[in-house]
VEXMI-149548 format. One record per residue (C-alpha): chain; residue in three letters; x, y, z. Coordinates in steps of 0.25 Angstrom, whole numbers, plus 5000, padded with zeros to 4 digits. Layout:
<pt><kenu>A</kenu><tilum>ALA</tilum><x>X</x><y>Y</y><z>Z</z></pt>
...
This chain:
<pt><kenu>A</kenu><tilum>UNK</tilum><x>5025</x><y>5035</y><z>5129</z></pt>
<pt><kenu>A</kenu><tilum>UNK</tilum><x>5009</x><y>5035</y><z>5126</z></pt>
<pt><kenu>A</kenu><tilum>UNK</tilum><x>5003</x><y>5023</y><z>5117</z></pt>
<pt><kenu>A</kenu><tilum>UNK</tilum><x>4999</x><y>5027</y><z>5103</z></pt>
<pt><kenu>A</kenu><tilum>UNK</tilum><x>4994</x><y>5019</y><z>5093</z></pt>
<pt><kenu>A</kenu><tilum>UNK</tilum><x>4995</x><y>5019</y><z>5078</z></pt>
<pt><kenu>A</kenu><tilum>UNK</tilum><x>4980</x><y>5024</y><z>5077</z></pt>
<pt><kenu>A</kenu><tilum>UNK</tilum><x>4982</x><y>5035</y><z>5086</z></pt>
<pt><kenu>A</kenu><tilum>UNK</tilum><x>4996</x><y>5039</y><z>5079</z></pt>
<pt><kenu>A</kenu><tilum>UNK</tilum><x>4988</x><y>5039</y><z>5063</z></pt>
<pt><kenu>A</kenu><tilum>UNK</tilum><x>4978</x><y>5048</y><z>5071</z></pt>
<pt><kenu>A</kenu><tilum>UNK</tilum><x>4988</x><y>5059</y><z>5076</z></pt>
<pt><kenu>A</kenu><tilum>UNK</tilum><x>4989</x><y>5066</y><z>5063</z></pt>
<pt><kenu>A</kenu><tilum>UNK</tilum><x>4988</x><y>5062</y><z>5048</z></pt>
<pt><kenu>A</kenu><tilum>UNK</tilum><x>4996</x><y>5048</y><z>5042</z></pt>
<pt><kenu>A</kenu><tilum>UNK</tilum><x>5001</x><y>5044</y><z>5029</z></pt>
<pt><kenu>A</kenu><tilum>UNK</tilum><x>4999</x><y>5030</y><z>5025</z></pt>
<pt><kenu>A</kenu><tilum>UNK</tilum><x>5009</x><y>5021</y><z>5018</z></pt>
<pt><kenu>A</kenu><tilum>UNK</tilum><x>5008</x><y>5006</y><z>5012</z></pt>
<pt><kenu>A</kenu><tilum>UNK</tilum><x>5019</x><y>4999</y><z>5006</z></pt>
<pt><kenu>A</kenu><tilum>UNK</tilum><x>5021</x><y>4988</y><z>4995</z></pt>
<pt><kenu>A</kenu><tilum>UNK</tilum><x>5017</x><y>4975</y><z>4998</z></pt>
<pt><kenu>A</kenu><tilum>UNK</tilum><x>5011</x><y>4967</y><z>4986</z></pt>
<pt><kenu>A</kenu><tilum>UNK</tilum><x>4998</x><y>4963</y><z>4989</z></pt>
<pt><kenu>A</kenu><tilum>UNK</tilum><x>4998</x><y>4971</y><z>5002</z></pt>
<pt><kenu>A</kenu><tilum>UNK</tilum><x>4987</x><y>4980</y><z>4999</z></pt>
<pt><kenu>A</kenu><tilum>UNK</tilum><x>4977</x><y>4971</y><z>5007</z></pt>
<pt><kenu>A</kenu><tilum>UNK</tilum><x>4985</x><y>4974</y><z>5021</z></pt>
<pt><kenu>A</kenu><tilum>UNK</tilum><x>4987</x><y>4987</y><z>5016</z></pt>
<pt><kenu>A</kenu><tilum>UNK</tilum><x>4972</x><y>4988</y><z>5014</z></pt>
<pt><kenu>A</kenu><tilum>UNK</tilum><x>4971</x><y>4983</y><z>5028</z></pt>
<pt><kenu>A</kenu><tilum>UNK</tilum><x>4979</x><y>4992</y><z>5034</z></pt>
<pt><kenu>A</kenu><tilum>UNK</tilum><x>4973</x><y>5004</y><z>5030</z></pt>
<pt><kenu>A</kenu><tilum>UNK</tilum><x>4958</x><y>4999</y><z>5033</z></pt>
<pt><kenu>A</kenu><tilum>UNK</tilum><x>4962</x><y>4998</y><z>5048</z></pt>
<pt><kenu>A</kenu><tilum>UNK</tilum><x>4967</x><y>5013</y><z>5045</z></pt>
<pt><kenu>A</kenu><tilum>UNK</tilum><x>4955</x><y>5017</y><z>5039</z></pt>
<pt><kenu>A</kenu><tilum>UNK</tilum><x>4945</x><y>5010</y><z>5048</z></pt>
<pt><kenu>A</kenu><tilum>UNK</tilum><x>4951</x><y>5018</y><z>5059</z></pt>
<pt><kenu>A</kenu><tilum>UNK</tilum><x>4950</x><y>5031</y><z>5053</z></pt>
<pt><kenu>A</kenu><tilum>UNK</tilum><x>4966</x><y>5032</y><z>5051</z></pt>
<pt><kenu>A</kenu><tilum>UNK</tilum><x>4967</x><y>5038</y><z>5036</z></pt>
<pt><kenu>A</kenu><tilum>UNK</tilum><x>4980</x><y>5042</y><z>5029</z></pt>
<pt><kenu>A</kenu><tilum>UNK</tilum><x>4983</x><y>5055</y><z>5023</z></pt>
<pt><kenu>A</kenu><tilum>UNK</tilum><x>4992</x><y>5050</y><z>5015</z></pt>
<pt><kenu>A</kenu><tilum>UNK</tilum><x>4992</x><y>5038</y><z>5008</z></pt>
<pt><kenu>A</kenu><tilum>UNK</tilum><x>5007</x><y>5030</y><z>5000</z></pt>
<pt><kenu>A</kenu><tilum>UNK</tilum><x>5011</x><y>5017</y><z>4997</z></pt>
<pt><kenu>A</kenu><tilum>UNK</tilum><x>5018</x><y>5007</y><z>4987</z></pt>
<pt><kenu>A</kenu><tilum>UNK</tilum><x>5012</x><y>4995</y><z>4981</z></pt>
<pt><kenu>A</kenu><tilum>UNK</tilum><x>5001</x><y>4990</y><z>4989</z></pt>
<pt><kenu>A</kenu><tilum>UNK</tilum><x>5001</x><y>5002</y><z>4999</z></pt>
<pt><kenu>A</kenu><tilum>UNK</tilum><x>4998</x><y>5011</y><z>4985</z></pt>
<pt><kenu>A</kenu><tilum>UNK</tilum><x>4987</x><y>5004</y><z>4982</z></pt>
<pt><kenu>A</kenu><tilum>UNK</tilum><x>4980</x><y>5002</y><z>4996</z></pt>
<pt><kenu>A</kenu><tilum>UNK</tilum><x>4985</x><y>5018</y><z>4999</z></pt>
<pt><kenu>A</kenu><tilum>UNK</tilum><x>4981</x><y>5023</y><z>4985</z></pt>
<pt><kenu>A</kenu><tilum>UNK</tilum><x>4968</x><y>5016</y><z>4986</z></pt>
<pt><kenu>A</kenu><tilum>UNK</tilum><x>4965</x><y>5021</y><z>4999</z></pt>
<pt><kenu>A</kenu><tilum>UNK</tilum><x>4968</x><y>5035</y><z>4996</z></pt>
<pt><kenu>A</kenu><tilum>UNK</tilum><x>4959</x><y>5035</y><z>4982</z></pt>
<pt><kenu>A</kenu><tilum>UNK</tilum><x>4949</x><y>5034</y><z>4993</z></pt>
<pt><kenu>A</kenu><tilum>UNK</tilum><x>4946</x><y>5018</y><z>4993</z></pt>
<pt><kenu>A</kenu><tilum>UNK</tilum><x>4944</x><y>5015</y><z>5007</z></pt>
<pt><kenu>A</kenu><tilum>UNK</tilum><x>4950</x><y>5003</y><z>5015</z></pt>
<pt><kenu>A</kenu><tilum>UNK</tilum><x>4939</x><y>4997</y><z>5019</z></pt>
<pt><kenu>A</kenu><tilum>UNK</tilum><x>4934</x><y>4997</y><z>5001</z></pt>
<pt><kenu>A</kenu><tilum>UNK</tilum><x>4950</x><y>4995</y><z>4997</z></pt>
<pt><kenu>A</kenu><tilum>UNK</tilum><x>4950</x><y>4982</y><z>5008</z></pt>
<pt><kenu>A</kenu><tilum>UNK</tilum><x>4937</x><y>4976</y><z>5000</z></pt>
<pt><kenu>A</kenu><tilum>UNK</tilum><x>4943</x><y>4977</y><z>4987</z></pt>
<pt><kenu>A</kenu><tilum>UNK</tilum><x>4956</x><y>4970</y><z>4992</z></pt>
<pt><kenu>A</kenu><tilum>UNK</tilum><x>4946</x><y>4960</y><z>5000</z></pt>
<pt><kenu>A</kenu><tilum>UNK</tilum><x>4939</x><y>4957</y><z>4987</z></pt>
<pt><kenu>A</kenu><tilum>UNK</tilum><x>4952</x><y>4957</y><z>4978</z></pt>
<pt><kenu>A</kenu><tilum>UNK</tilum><x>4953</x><y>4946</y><z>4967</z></pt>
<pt><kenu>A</kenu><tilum>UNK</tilum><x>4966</x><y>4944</y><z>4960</z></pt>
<pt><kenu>A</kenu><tilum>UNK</tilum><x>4959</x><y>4945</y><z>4946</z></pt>
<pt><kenu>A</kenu><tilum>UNK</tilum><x>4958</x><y>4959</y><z>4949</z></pt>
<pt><kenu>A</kenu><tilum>UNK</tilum><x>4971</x><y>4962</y><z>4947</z></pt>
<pt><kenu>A</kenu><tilum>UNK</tilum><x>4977</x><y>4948</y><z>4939</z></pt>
<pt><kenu>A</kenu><tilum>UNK</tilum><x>4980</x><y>4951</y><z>4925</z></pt>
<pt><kenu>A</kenu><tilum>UNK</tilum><x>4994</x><y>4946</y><z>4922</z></pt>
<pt><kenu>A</kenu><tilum>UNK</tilum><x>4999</x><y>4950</y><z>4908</z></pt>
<pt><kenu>A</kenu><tilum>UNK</tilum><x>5014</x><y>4951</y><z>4900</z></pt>
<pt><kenu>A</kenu><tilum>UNK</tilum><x>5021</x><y>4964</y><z>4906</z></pt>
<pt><kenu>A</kenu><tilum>UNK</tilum><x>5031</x><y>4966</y><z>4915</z></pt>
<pt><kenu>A</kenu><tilum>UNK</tilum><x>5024</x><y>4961</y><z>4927</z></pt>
<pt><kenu>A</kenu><tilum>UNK</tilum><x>5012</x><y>4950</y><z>4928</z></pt>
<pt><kenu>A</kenu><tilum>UNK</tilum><x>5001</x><y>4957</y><z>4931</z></pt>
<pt><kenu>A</kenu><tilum>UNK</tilum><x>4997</x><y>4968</y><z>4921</z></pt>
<pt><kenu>A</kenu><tilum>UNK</tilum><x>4989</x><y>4976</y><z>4933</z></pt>
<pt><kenu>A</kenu><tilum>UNK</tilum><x>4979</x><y>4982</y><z>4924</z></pt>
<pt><kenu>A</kenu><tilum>UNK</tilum><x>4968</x><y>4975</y><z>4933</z></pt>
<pt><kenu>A</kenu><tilum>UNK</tilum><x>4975</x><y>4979</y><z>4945</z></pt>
<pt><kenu>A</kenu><tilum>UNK</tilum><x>4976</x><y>4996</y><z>4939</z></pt>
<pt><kenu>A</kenu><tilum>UNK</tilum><x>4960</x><y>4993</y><z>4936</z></pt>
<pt><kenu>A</kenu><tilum>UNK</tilum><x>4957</x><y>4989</y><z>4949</z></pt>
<pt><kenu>A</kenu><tilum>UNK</tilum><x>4966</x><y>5000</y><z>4957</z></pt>
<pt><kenu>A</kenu><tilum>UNK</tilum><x>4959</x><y>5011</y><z>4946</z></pt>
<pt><kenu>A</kenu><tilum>UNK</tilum><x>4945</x><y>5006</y><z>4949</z></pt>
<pt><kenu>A</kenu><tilum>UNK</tilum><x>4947</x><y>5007</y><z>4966</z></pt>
<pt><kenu>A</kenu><tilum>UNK</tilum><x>4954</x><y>5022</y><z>4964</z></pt>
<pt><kenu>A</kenu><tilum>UNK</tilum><x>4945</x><y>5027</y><z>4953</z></pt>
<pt><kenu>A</kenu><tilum>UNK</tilum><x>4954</x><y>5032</y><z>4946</z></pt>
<pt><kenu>A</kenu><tilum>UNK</tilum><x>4959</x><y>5042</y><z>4957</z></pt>
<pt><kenu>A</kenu><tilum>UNK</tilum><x>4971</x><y>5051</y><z>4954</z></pt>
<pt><kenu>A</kenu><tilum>UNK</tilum><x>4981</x><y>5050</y><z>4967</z></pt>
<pt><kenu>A</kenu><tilum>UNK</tilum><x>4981</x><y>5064</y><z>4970</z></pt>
<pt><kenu>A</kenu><tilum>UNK</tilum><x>4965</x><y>5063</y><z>4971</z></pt>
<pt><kenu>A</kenu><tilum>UNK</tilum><x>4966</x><y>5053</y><z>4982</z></pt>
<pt><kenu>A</kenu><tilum>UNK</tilum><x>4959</x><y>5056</y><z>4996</z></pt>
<pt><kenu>A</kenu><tilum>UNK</tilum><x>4975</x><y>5056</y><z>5003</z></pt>
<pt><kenu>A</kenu><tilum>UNK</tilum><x>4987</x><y>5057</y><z>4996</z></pt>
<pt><kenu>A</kenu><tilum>UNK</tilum><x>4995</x><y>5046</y><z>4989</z></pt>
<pt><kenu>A</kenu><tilum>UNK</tilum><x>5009</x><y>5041</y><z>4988</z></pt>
<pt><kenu>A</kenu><tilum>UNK</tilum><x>5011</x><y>5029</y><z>4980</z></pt>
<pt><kenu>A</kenu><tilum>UNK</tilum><x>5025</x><y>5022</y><z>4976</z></pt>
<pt><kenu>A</kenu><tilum>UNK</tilum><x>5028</x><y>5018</y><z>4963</z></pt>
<pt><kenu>A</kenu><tilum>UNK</tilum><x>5040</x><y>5013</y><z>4955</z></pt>
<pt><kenu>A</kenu><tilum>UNK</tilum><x>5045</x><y>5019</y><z>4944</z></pt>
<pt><kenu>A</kenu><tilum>UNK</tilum><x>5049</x><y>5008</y><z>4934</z></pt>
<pt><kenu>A</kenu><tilum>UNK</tilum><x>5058</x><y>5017</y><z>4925</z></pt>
<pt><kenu>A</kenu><tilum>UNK</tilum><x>5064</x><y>5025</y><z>4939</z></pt>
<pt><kenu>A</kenu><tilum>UNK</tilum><x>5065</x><y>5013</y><z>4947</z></pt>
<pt><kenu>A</kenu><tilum>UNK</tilum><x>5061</x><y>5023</y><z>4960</z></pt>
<pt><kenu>A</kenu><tilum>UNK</tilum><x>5048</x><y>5024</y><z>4967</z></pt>
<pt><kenu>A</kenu><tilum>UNK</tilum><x>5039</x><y>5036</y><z>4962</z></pt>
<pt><kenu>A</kenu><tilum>UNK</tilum><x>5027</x><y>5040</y><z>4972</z></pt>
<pt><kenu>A</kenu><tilum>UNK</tilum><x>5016</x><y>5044</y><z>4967</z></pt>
<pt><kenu>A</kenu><tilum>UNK</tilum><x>5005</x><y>5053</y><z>4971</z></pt>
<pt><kenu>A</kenu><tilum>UNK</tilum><x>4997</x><y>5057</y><z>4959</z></pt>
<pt><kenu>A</kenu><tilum>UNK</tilum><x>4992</x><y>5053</y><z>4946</z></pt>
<pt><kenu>A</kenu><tilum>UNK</tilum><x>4981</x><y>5039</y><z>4947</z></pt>
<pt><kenu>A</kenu><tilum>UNK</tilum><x>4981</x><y>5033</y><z>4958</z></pt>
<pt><kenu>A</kenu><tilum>UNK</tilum><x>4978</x><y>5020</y><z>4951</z></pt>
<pt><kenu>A</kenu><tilum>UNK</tilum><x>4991</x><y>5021</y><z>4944</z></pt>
<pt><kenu>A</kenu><tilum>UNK</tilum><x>5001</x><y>5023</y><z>4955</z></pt>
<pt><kenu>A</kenu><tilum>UNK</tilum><x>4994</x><y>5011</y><z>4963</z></pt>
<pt><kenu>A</kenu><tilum>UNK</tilum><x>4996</x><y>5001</y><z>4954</z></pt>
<pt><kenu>A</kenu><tilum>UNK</tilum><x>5010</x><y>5004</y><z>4951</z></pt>
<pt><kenu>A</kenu><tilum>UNK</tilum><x>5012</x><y>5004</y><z>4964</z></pt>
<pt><kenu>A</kenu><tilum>UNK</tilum><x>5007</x><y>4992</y><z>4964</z></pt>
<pt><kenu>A</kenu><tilum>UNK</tilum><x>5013</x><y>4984</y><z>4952</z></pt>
<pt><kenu>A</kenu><tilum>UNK</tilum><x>5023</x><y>4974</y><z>4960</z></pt>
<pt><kenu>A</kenu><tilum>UNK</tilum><x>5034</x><y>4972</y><z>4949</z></pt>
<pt><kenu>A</kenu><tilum>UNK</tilum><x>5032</x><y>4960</y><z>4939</z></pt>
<pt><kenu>A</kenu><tilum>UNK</tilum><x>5019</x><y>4957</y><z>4948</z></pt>
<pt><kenu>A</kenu><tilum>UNK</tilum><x>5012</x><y>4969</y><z>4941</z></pt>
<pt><kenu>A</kenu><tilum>UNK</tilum><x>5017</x><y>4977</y><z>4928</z></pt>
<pt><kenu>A</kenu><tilum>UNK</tilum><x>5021</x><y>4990</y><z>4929</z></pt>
<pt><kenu>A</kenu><tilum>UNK</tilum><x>5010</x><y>5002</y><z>4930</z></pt>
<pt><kenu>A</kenu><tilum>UNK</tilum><x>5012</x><y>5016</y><z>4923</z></pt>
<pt><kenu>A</kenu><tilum>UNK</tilum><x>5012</x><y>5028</y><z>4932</z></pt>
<pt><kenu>A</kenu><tilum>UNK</tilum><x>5012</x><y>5041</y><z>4924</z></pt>
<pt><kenu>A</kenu><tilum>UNK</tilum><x>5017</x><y>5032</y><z>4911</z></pt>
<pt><kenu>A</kenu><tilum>UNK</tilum><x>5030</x><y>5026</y><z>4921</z></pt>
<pt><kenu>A</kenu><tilum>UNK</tilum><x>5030</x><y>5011</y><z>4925</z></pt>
<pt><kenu>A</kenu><tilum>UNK</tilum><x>5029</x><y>5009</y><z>4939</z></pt>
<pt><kenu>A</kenu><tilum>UNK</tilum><x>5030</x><y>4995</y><z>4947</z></pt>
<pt><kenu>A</kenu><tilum>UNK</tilum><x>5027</x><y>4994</y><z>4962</z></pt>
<pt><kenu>A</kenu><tilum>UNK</tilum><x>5031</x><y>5006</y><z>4972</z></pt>
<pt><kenu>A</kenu><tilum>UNK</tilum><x>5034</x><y>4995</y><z>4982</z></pt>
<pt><kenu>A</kenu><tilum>UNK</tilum><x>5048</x><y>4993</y><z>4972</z></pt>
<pt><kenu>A</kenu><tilum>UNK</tilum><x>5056</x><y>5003</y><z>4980</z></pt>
<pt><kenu>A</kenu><tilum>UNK</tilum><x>5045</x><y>5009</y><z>4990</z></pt>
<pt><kenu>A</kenu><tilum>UNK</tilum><x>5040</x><y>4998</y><z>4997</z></pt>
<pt><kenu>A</kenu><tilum>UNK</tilum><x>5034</x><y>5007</y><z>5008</z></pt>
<pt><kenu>A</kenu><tilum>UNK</tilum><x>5028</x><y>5016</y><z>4999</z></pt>
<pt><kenu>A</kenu><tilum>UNK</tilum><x>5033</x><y>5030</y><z>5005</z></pt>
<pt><kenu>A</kenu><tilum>UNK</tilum><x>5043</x><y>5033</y><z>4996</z></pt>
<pt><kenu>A</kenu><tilum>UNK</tilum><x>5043</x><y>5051</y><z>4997</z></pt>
<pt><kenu>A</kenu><tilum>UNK</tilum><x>5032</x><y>5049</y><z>5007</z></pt>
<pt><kenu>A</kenu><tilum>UNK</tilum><x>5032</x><y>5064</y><z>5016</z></pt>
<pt><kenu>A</kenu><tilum>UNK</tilum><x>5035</x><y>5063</y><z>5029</z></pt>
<pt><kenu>A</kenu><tilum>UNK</tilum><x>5025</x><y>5061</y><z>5039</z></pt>
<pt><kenu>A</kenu><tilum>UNK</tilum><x>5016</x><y>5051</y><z>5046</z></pt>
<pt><kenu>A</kenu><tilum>UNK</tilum><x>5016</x><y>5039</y><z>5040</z></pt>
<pt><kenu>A</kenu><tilum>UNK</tilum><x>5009</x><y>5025</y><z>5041</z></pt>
<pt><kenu>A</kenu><tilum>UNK</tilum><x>5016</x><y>5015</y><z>5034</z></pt>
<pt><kenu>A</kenu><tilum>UNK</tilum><x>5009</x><y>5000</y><z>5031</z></pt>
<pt><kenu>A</kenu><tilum>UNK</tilum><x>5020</x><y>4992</y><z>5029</z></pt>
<pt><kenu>A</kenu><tilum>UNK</tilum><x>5019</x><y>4979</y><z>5022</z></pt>
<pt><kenu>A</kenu><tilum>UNK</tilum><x>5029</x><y>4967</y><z>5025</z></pt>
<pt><kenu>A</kenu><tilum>UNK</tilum><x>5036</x><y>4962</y><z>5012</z></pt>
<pt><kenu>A</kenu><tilum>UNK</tilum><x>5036</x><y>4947</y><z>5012</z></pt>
<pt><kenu>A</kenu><tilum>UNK</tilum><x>5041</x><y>4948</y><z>4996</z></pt>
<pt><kenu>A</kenu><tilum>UNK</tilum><x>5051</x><y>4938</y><z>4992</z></pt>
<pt><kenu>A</kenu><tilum>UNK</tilum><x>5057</x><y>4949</y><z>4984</z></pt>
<pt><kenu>A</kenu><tilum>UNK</tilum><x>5058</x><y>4959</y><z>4995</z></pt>
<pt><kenu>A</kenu><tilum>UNK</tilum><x>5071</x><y>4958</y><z>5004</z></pt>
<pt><kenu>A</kenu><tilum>UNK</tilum><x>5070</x><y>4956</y><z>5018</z></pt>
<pt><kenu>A</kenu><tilum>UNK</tilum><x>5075</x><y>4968</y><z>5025</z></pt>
<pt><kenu>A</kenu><tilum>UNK</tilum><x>5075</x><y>4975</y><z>5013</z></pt>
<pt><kenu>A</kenu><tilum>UNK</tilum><x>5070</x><y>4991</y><z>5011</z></pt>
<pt><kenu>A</kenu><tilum>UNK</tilum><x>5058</x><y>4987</y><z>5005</z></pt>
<pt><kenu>A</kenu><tilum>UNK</tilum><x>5054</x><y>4980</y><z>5019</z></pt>
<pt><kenu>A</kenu><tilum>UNK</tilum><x>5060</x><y>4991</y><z>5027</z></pt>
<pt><kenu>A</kenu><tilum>UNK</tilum><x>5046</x><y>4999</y><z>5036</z></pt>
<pt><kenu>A</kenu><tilum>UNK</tilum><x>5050</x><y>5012</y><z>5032</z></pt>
<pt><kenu>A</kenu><tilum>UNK</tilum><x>5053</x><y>5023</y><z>5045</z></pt>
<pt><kenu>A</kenu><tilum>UNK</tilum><x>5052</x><y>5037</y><z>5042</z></pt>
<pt><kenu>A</kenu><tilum>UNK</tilum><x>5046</x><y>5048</y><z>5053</z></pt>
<pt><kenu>A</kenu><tilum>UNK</tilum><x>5031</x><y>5046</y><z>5055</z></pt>
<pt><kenu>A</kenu><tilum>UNK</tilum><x>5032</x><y>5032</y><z>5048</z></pt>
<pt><kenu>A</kenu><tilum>UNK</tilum><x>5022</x><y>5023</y><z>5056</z></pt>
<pt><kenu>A</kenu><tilum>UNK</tilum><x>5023</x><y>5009</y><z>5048</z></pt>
<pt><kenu>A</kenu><tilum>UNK</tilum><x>5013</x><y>4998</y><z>5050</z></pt>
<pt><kenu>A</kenu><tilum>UNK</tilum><x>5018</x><y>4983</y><z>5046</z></pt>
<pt><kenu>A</kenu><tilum>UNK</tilum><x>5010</x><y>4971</y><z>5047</z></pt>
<pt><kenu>A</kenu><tilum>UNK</tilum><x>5016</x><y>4957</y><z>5049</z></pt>
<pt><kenu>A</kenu><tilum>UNK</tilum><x>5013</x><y>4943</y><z>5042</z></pt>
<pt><kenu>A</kenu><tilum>UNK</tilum><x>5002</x><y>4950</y><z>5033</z></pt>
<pt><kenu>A</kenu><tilum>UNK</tilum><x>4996</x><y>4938</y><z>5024</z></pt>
<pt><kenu>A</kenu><tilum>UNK</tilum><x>5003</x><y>4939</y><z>5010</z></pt>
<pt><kenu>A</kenu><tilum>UNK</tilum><x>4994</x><y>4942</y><z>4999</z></pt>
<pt><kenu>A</kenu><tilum>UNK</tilum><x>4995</x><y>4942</y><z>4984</z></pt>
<pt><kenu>A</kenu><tilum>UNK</tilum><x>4990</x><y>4942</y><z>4969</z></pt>
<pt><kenu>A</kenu><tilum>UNK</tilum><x>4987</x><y>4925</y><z>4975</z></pt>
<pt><kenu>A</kenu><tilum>UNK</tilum><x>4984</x><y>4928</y><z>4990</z></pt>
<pt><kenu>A</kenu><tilum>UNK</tilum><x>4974</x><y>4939</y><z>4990</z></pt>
<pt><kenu>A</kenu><tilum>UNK</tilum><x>4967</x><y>4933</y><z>5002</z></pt>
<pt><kenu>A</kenu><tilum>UNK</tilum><x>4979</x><y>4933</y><z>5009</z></pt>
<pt><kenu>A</kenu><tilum>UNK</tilum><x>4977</x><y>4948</y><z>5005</z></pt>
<pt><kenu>A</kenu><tilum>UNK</tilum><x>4963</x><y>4949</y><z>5011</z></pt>
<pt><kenu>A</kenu><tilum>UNK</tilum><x>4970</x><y>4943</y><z>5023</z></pt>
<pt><kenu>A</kenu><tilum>UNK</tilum><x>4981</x><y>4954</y><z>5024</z></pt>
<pt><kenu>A</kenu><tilum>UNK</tilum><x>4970</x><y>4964</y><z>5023</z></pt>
<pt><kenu>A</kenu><tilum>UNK</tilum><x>4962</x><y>4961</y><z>5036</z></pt>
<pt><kenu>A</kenu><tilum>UNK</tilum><x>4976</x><y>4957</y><z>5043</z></pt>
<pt><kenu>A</kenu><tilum>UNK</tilum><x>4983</x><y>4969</y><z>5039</z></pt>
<pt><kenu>A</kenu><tilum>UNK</tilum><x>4969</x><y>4978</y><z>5046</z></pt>
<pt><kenu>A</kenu><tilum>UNK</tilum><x>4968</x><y>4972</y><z>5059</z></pt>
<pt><kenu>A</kenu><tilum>UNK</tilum><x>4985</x><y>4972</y><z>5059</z></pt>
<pt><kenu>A</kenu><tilum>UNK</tilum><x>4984</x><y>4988</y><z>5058</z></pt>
<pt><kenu>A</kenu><tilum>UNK</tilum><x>4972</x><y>4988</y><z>5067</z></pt>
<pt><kenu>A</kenu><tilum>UNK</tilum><x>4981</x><y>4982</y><z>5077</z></pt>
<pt><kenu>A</kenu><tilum>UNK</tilum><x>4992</x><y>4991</y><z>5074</z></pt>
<pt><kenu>A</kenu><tilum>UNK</tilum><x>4985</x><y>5005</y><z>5076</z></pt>
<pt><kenu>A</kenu><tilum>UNK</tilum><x>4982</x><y>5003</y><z>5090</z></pt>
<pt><kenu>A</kenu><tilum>UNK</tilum><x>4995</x><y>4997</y><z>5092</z></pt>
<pt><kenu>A</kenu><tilum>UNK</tilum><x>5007</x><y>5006</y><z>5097</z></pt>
<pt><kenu>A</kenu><tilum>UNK</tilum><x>5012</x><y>5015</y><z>5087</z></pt>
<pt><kenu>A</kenu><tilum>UNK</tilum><x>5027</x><y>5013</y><z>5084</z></pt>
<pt><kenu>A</kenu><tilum>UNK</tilum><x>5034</x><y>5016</y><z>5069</z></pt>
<pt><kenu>A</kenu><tilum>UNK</tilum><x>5033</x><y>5003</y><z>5064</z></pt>
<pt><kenu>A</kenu><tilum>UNK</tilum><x>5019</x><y>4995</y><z>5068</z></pt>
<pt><kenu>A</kenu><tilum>UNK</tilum><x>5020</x><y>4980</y><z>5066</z></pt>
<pt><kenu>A</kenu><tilum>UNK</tilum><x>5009</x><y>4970</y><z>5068</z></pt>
<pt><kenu>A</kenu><tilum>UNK</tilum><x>5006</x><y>4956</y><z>5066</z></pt>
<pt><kenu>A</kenu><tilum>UNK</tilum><x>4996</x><y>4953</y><z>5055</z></pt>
């Protein structure tokens, strides 16, 4: 059987991209997708939960890699610190600013690709995707980890983190080509060989982990800054590296 490679496989036809939940993933995230973009393999399609919402929704409002990777290079945590009462520590007003300011208030169904992002519905306790209405919105309660961030309003309901029930951030995604970013939960809370841990496979799933990234956080952003360039040179590996359903390689 002939020899292709991840980079020849995204070039055959058009690719959706996914990026799961992950905390504080959004560096590797971020580092993924600038080895992507740097060789010209762009999305049509962009979904994700959590940190893959963020990066994705970004992304598609038309921040580049390359600018997303030096606003996460240059990231202080007084950006987006401000703990007050409520149910969860940090308020997340500063972290809605600084996600409005980068997407300029963009609409999701005006982005350059479309978007799928995953939310949890509070009051439903199910996973609602959303694809229209602002973008801003949808990515912070994407991102609001329960009792780390307090709970964001889409369309007047109270959502937490999409990652609660779809960690992969494909939940009703069509069917079709698909490159997945898969992010290794090291979370005390999570289960090992749980669902949530699971690398989804469906028909035309390509998923791409990276192991032993370095763990970032709110107190670790560095470690953050690490994972970014890791997680890039790990994927520039991957793509001239055998194509298979699941890809994994060695931070």
């Amino acid at each position: 059987m002939a020899f292709v490679t991840l980079d020849a496989h995204l070039r055959e036809a058009p690719f959706a991209l996914a990026m799961s939940s992950g905390f504080f993933s959004f560096f590797a995230h971020t580092g993924f997708l600038r080895a992507l973009e740097r060789r010209g393999l762009m999305p049509a399609s962009v979904s994700g939960s959590s940190a893959g919402a963020l990066v994705g929704g970004l992304w598609a409002s038309g921040l580049d890699a390359e600018a997303l990777a030096g606003e996460l290079l240059a990231l202080d945590r007084h950006e987006f610190w401000d703990p007050a009462p409520g149910f969860g520590f940090l308020r997340g007003a500063k972290f809605h600013s600084k996600v409005r300011k980068l997407v300029r208030d963009a609409r999701i169904e005006d982005c350059r690709v479309p978007v799928r992002i995953s939310i949890f519905d509070i009051a439903t306790r199910s996973t609602k995707v959303v694809t229209r209405g602002a973008l801003a919105d949808a990515i912070c309660a994407s991102c609001a980890v329960p009792l780390f961030f307090q709970p964001v309003r889409v369309e007047g309901r109270l959502s937490w983190d999409g990652g609660v029930l779809d960690r992969p951030g494909i939940a009703e995604h069509p069917a079709g080509r698909l490159l997945y970013h898969h992010i290794a939960s090291r979370s005390p809370w999570r289960r090992p060989g749980g669902s949530s841990m699971v690398i989804p496979a469906r028909e035309g799933l390509v998923a791409l982990q990276i192991q032993d990234l370095p763990r970032s956080g709110p107190f670790a952003l560095a470690a953050g800054r690490d994972a970014l360039r890791v997680a890039e040179a790990a994927t520039e590996r991957a793509l001239d590296g055998t194509l298979q359903p699941v890809i994994t390689v060695a931070a």
